[in-house]
N, C-alpha and C positions, 0 to 999 in steps of 0.2 A: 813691572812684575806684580807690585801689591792691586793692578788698577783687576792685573788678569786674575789673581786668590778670589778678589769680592767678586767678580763676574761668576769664577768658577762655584762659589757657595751660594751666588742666587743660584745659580741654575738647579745646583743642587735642593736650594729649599725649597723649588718650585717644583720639581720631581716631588720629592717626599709630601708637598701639599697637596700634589695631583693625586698620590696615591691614597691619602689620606681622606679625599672626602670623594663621597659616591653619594648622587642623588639619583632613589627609585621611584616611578611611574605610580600613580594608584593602583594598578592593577599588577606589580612588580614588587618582590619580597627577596630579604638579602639573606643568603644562609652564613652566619660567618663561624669562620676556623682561625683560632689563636693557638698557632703553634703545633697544628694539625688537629686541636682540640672542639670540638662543636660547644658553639657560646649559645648558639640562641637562633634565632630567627628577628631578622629587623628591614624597618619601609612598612609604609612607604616615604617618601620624604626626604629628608637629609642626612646622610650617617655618615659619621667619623670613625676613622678605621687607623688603629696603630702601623705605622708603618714598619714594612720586613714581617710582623710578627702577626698580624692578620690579614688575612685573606677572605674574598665573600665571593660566595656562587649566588647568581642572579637567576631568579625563578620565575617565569611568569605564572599568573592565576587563570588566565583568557582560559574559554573553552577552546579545544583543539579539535579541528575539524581532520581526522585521518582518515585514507582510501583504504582498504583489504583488501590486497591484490588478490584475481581471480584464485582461486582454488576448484583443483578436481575433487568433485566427492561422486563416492558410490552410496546412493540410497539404499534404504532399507530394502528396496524391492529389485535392488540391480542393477539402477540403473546411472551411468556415468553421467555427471553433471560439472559445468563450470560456473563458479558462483562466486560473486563477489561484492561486498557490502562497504559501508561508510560507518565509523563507529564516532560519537561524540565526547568527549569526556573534559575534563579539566581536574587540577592540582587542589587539592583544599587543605594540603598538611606538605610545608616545601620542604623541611628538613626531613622528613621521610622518603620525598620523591630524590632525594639528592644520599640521603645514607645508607636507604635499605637497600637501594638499585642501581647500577652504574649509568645505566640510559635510562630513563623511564618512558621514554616516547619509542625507543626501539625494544621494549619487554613491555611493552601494549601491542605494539603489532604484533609480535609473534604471538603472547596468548591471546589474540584476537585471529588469528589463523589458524593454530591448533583447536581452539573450541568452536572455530566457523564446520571445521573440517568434522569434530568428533560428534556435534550437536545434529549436523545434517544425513550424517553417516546413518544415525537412526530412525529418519523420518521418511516415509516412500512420497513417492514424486509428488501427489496427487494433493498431501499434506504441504507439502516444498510449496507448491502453485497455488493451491486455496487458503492456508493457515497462516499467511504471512506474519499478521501480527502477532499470534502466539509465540511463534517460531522466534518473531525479536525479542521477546518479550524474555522468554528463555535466556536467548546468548544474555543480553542484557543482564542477567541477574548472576548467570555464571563468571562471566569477564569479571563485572563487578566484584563479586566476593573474590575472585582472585588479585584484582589486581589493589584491594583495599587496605593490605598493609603496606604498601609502596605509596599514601597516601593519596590515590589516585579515585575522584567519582567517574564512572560511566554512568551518561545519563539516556544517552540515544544508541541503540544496537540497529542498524535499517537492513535488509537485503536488497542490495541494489537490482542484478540480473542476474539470472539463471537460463543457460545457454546449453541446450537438449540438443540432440546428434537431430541429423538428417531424418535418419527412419522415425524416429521418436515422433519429430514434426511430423512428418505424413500420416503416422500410425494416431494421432491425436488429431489430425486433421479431419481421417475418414470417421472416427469415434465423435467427433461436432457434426458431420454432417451425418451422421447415423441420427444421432440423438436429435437433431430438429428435424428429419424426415418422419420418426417417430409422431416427436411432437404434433406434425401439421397430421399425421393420419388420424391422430388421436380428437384435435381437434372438430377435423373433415365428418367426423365417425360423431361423434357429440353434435353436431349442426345439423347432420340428419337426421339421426335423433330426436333431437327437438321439433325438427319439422315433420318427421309422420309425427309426432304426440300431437301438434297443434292440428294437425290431419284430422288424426281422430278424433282430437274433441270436436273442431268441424262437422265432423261426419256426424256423430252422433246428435249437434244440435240440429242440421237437418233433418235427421230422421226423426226426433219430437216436434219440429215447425216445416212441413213441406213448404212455407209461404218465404223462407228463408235461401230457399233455394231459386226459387222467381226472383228475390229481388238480387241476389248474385247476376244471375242472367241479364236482366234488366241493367248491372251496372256494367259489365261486361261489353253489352250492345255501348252502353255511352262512350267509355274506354275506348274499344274500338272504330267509333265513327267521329273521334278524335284526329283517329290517323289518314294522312292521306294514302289512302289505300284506293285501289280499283273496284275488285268484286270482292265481297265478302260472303261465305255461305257458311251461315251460326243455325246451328240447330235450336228449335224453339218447340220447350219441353208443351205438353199438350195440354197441362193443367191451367198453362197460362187462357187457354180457350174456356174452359169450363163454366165460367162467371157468364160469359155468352152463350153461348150453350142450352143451360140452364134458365135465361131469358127469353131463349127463341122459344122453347120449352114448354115455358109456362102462357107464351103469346099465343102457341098451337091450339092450348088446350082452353 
């Protein structure tokens, strides 16, 4: 009987040892409560805890990588959107994430769902799809200040994808292919442009050097007896005779 008391009292004082010493992670902080009372914050390392009469909530510091389930929102301009983003954040005060809040990782996601919903509500699509980083930068600063007395930083607000109806798609489809049909007319129209200007200053230097025009002709003739062609018939302006002409001319006389 006495061999079974001392068995019974280790076990016992190895129970009360067990509960009595808690080792935390570097990146792991202890909130502890003496008799429901908040003592402090302690870790990382080795802590001793009264047994029965304290108790420790274990914190991590890690940043926490959370999903923002899709949310419908209506833009500012009407139109129905499904959106859903990644938000970053991490604990930097754990006795607040543990007294101010009952969950701190589930009153992050909801106030990161209501102000995904209330921030996008007032932006039209066109801002939603080209503004991205502003648009983070926003949630970012609003999540933040709310969720700052629960000792919580947000440091990354992302919008992941934003998922437009059917018509949306096609009606933004024919709007891309409008807009580079544009563009290439614009361009087409500018090309030729340019090309009567170089026209006319061509033309114009011809018309101060007739002799400029012979020697076009002349490269013309080369150019084309490049090709293996059959018959060719090039007209050959009359000035090009004149130099003979002029010779026979002056041989008459």
């Amino acid at each position: 009987m006495a061999g079974a008391g001392i068995l019974t009292l280790i076990i016992i004082g190895l129970f009360i040892l067990a509960n009595a010493i808690r080792i935390l992670r570097e990146y792991e902080r202890g909130i502890i409560f003496r008799l429901g009372r908040l003592m402090g914050t302690r870790g990382p390392g080795l802590i001793l805890l009264i047994p029965i009469v304290d108790r420790m909530v274990k914190v991590s510091l890690r940043v926490v990588t959370m999903d923002v389930p899709p949310q419908d929102v209506i833009t500012r301009d009407n139109v129905t959107v499904k959106v859903n983003a990644v938000i970053y954040f991490r604990v930097i005060d754990a006795s607040k994430a543990i007294v101010e809040v009952e969950d701190f990782l589930y009153a992050t996601s909801m106030i990161s769902q209501t102000t995904l919903r209330s921030v996008l509500g007032q932006v039209e699509l066109d801002d939603l799809l080209s503004n991205r980083e502003k648009i983070n930068q926003q949630l970012q600063k609003i999540i933040d200040d709310q969720t700052e007395p629960w000792g919580i930083k947000v440091s990354v607000v992302e919008v992941k994808n934003v998922d437009l109806p059917q018509e949306m798609q096609r009606a933004m489809a024919k709007q891309a292919e409008a807009e580079r049909e544009r563009r290439a007319k614009i361009i087409n129209a500018e090309g030729e442009y340019q090309a009567a200007q170089k026209l006319t200053d061509a033309a114009a230097i011809i018309a101060t050097q007739p002799s400029a025009l012979q020697l076009r002709y002349l490269q013309t003739l080369r150019e084309i007896a490049s090709e293996n062609a059959t018959t060719i018939i090039f007209p050959i302006p009359i000035d090009l005779f004149e130099p003979f002409l002029r010779m026979r001319e002056k041989k008459v006389d």
